[in-house]
Backbone as JSON Lines, residues from 0, in Angstrom:
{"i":0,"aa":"X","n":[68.43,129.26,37.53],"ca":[69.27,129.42,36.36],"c":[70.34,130.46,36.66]}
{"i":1,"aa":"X","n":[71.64,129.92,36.97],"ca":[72.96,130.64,36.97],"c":[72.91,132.11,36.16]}
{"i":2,"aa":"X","n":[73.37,132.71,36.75],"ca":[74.07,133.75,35.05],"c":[75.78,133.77,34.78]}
{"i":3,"aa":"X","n":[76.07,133.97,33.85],"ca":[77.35,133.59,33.74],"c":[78.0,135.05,33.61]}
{"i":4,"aa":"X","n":[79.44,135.4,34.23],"ca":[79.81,136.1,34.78],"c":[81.67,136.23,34.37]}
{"i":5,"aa":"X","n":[81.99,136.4,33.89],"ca":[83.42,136.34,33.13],"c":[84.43,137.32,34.24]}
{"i":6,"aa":"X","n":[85.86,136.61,34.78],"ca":[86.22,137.32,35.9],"c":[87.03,138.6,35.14]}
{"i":7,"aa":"X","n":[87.25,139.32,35.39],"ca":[87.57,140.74,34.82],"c":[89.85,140.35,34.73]}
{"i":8,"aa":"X","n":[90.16,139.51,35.74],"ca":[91.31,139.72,36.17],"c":[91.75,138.06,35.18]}
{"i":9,"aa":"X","n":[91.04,137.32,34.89],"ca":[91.74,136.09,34.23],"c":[90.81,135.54,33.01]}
{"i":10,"aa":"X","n":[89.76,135.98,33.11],"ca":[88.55,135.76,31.82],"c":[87.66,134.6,32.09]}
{"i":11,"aa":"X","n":[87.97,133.98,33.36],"ca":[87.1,132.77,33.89],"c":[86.14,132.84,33.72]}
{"i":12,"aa":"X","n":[84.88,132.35,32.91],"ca":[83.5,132.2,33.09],"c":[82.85,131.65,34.4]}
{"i":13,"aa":"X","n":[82.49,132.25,35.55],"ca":[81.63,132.01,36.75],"c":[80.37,131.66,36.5]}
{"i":14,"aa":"X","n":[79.45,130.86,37.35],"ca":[78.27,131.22,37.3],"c":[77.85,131.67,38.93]}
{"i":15,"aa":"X","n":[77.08,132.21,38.61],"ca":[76.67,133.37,39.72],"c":[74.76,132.9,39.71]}
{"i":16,"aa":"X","n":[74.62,132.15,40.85],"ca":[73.38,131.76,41.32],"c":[72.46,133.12,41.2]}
{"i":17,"aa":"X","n":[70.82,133.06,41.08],"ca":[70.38,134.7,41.18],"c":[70.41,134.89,42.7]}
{"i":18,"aa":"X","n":[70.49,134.01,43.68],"ca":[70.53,134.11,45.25],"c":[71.62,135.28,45.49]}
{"i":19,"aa":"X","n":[72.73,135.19,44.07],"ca":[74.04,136.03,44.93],"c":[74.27,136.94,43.95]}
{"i":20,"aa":"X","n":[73.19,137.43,42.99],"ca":[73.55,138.01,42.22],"c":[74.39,139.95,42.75]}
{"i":21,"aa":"X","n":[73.3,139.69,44.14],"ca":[73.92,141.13,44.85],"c":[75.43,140.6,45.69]}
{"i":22,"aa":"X","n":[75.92,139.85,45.51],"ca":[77.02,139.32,46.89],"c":[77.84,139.56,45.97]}
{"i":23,"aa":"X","n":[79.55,139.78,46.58],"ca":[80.47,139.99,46.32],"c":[81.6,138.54,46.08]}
{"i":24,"aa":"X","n":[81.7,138.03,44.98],"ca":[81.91,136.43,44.89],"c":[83.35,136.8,44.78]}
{"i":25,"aa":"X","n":[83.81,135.01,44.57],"ca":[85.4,134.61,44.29],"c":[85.52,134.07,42.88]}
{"i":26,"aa":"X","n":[86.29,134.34,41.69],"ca":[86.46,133.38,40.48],"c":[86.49,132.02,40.86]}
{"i":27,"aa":"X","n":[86.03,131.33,40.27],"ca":[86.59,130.08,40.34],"c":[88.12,129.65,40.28]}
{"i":28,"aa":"X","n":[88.47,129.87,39.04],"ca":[89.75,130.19,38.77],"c":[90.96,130.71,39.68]}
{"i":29,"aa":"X","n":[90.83,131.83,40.03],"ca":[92.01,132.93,40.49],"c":[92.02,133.57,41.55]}
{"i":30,"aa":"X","n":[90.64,133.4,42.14],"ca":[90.0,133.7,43.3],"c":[89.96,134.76,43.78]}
{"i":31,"aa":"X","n":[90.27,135.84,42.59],"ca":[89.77,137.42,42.15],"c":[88.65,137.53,42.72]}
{"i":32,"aa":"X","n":[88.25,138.52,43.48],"ca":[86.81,139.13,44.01],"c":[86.03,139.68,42.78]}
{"i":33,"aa":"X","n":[84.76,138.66,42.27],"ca":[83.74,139.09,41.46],"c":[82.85,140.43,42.02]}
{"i":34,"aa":"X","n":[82.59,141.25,41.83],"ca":[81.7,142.43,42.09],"c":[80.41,142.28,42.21]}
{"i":35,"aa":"X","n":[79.36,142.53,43.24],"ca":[78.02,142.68,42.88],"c":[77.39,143.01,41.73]}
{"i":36,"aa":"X","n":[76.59,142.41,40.8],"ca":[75.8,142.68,39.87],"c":[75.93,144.79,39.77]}
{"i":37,"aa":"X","n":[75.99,145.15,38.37],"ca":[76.55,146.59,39.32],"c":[75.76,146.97,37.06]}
{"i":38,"aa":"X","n":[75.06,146.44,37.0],"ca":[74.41,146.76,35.51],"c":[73.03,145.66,35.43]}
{"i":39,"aa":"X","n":[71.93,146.62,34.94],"ca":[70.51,146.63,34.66],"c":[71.16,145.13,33.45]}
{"i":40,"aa":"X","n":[70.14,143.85,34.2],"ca":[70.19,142.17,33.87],"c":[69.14,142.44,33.05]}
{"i":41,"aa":"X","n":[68.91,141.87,31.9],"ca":[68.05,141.97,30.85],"c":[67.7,140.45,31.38]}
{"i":42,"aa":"X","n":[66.41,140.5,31.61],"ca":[65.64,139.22,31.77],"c":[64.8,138.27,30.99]}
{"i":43,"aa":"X","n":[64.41,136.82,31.14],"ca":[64.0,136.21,30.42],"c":[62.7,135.83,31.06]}
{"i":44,"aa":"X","n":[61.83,134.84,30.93],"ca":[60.82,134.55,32.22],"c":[61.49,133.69,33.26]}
{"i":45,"aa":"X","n":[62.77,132.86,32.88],"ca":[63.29,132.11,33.63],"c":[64.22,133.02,34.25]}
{"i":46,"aa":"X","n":[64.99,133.09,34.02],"ca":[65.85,134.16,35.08],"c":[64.83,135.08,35.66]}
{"i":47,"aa":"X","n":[63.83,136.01,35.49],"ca":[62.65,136.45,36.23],"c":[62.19,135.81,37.09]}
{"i":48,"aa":"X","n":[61.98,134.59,37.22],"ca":[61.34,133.88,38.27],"c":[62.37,133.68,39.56]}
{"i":49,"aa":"X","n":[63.55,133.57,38.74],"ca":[64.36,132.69,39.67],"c":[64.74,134.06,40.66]}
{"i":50,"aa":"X","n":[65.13,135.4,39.92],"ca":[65.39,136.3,40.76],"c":[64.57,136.19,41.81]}
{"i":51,"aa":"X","n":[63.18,136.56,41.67],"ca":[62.38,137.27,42.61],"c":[61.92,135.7,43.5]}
{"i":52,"aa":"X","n":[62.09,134.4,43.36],"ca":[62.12,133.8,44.29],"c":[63.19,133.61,45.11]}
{"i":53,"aa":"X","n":[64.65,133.91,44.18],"ca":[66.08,133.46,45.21],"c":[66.87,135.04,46.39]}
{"i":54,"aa":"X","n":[65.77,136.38,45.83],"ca":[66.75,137.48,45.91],"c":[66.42,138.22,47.1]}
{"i":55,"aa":"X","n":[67.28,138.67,47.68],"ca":[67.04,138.89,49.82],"c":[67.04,140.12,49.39]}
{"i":56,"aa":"X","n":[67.47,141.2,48.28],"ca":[67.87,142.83,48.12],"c":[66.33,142.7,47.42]}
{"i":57,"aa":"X","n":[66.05,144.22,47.51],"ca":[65.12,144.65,46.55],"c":[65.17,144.66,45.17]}
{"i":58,"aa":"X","n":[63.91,144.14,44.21],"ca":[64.37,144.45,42.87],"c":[63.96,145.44,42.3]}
{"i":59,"aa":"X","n":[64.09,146.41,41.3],"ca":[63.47,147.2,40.37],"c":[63.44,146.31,39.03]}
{"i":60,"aa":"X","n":[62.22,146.52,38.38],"ca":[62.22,145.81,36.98],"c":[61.39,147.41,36.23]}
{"i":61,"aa":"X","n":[62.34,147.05,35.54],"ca":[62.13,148.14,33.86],"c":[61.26,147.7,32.66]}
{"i":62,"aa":"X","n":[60.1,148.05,32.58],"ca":[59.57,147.37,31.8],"c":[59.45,148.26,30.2]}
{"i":63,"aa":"X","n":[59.7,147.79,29.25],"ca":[60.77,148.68,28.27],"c":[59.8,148.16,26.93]}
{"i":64,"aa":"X","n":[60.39,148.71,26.02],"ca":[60.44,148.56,24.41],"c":[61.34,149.04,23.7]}
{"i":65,"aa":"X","n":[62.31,148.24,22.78],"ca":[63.04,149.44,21.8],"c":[62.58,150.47,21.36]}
{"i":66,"aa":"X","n":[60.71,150.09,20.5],"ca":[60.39,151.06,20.05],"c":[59.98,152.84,20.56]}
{"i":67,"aa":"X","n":[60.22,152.45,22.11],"ca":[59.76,153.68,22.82],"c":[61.11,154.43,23.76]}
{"i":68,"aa":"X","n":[60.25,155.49,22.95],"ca":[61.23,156.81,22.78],"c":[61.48,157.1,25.01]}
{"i":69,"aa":"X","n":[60.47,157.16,24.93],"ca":[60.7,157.79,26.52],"c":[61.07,156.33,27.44]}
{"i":70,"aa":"X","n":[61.52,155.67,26.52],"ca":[62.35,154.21,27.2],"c":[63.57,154.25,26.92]}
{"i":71,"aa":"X","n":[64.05,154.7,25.76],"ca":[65.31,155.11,25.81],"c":[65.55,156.36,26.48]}
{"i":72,"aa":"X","n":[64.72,157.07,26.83],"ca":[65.19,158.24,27.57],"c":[65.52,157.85,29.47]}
{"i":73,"aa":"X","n":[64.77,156.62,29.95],"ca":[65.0,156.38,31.09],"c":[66.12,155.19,30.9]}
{"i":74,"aa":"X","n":[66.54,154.73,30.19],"ca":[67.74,153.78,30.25],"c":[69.06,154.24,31.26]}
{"i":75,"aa":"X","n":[69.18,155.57,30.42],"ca":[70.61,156.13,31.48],"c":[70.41,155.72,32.62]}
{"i":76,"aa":"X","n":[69.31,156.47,33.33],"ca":[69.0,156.73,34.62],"c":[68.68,154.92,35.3]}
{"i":77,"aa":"X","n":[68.25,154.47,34.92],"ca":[68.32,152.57,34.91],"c":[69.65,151.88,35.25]}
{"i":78,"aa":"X","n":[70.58,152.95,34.69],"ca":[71.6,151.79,34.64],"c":[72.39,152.95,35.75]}
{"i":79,"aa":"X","n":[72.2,153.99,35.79],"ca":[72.69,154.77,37.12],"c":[72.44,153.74,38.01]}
{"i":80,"aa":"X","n":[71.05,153.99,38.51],"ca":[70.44,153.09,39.28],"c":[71.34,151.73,39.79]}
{"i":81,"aa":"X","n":[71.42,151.06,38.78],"ca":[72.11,149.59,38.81],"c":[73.5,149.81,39.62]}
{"i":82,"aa":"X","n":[74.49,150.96,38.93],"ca":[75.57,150.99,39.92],"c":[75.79,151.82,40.87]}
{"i":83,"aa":"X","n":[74.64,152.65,41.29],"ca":[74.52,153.16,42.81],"c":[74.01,152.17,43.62]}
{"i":84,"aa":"X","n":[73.25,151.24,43.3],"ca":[72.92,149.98,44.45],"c":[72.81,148.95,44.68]}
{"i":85,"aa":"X","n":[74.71,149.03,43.66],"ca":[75.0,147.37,43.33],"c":[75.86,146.88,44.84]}
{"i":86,"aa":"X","n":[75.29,145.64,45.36],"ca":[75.18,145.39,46.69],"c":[74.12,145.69,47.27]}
{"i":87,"aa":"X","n":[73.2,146.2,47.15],"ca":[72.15,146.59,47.85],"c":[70.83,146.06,47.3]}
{"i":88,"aa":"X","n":[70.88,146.36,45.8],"ca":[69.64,145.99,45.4],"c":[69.91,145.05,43.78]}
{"i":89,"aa":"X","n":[69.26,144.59,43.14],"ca":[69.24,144.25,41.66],"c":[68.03,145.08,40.41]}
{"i":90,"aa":"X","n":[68.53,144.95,39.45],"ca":[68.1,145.96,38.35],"c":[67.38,145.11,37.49]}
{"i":91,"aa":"X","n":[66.63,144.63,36.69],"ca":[66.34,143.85,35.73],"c":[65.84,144.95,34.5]}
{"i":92,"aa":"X","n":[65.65,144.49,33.14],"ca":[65.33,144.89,32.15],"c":[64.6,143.88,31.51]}
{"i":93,"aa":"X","n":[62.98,143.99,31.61],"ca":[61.8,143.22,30.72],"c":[61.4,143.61,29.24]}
{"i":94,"aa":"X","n":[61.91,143.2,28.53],"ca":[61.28,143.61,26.99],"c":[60.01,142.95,27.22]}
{"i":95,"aa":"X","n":[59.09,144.19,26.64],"ca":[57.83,143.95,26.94],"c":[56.91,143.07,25.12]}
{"i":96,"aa":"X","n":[57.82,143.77,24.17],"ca":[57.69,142.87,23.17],"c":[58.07,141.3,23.15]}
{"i":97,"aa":"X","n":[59.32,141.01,23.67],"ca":[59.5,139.91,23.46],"c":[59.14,139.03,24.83]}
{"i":98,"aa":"X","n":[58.81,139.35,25.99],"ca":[57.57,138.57,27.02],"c":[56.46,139.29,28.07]}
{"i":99,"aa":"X","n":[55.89,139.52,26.7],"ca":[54.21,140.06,27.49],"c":[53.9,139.59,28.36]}
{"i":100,"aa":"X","n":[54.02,138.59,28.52],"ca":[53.57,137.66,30.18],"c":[53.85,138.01,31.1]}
{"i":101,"aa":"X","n":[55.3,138.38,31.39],"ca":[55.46,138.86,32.62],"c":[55.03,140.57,32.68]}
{"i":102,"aa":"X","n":[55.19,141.43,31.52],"ca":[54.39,142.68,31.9],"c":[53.07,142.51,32.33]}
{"i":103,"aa":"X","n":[52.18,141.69,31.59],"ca":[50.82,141.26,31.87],"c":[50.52,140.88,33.41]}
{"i":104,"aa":"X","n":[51.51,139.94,33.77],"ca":[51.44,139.81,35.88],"c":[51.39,140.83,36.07]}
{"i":105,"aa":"X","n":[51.94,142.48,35.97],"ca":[51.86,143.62,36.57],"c":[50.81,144.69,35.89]}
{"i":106,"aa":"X","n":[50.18,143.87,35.11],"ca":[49.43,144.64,34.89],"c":[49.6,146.38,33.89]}
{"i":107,"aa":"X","n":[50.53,145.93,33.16],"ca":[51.55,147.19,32.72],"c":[50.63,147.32,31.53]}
{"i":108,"aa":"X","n":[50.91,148.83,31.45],"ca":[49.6,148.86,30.21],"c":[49.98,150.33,29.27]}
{"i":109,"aa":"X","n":[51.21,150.83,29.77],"ca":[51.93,151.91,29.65],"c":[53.5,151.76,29.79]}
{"i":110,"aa":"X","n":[54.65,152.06,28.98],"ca":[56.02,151.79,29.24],"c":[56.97,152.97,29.14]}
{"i":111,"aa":"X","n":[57.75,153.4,30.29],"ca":[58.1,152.86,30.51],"c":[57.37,152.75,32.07]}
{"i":112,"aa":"X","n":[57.43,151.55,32.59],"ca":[56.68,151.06,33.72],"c":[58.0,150.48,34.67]}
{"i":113,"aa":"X","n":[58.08,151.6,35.93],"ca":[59.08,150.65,36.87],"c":[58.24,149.74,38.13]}
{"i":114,"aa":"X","n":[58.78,148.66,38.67],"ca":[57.92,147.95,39.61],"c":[59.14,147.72,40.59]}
{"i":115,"aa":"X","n":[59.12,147.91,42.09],"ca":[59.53,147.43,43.01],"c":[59.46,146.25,43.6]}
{"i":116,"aa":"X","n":[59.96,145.13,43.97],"ca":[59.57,143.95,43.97],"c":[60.54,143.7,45.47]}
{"i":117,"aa":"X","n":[59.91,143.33,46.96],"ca":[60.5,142.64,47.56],"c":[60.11,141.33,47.95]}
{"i":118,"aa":"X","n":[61.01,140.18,47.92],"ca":[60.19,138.87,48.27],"c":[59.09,138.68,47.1]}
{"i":119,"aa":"X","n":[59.51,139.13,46.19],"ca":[58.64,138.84,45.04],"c":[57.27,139.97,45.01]}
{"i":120,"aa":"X","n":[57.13,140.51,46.04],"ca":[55.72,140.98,46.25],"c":[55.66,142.63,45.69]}
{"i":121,"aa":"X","n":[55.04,143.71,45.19],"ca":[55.17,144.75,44.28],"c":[55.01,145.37,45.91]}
{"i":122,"aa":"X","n":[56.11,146.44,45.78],"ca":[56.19,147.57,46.81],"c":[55.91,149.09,46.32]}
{"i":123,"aa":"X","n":[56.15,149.09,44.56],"ca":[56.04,150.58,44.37],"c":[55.38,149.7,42.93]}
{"i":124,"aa":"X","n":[55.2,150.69,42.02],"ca":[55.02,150.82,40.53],"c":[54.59,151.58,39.86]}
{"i":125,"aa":"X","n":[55.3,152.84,39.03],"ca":[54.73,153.38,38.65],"c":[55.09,153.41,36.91]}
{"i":126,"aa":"X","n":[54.44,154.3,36.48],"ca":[54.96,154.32,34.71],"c":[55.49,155.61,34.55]}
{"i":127,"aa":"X","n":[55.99,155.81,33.32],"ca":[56.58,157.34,32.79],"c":[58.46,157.29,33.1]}
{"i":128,"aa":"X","n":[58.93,158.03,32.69],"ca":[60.38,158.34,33.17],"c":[60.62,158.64,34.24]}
{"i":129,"aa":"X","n":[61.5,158.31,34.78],"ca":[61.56,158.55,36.35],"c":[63.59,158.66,36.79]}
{"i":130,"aa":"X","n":[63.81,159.57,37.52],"ca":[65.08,159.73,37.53],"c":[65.94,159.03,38.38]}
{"i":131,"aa":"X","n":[67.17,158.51,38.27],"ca":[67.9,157.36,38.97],"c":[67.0,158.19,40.52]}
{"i":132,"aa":"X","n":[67.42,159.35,40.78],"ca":[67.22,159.85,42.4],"c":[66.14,159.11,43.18]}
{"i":133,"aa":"X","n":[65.21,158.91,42.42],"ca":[63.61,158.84,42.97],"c":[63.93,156.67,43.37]}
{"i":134,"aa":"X","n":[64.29,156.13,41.72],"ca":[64.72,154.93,41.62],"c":[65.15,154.58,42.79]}
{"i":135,"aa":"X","n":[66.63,154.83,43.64],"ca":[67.18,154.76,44.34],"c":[66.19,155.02,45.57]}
{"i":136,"aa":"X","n":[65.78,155.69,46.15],"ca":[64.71,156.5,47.17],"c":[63.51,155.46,46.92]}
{"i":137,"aa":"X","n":[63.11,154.59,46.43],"ca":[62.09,153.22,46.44],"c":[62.91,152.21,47.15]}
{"i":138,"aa":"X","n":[64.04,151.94,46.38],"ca":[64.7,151.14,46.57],"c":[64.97,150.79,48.03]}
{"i":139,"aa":"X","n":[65.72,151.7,48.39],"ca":[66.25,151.99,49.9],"c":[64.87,151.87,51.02]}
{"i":140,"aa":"X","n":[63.66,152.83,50.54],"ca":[62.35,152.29,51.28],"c":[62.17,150.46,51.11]}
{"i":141,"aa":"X","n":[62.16,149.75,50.6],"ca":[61.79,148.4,50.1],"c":[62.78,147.84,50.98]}
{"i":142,"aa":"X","n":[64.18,148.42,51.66],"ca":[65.32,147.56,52.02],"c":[64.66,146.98,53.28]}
């Protein structure tokens, strides 16, 4: 499942495979250089799947709630994250209210809960707030 991707320089709607969500694309249109994914992807179970089967970079997934306070307190640092290692890695954002299922695969039982994911497979995971620095410093181990 594509994500759709609007070119900044002509307003073209792209779709952007999750294979390339880290690659540096062309508009369709205007043939403006699209940017690496460079902001925390709020995920669905379908776009979830498709990442972690199509994606060669490391992922971090955020496993979140509106209702929690020390989830909005790691958001900043989430979306730091996203554009220090856009090209390098991808960011996702799991509402854990609206699909328990996939927190439930990890076993999440506490939020906020980050998971490292290369080739689909968990490299780190831990829970609590955690600062872009550390985020980044998984990441780069997982590359």
């Amino acid at each position: 499942m594509p994500m759709i991707k609007a070119c900044t320089a002509c307003g073209q709607k792209n779709r952007i495979p999750a294979a390339h969500l880290h690659d540096t694309g062309k508009c369709g249109q205007c043939k403006v250089a699209i940017p690496p994914s460079s902001q925390p992807i709020d995920a669905d179970p379908t776009l979830f799947d498709d990442v972690l089967q199509h994606a060669t970079v490391p992922v971090l997934v955020d496993f979140w709630a509106a209702w929690c306070g020390p989830c909005r307190m790691a958001a900043p640092e989430v979306a730091k994250t996203a554009v220090a290692m856009a090209g390098k890695a991808l960011v996702l954002k799991v509402d854990t209210e609206k699909y328990p299922e996939i927190a439930g695969r990890y076993r999440v039982q506490g939020i906020p809960n980050f998971v490292v994911l290369k080739h689909g497979a968990v490299v780190q995971q831990q829970a609590g707030v955690v600062q872009s620095a550390q985020m980044q410093q998984w990441l780069k181990a997982a590359s």
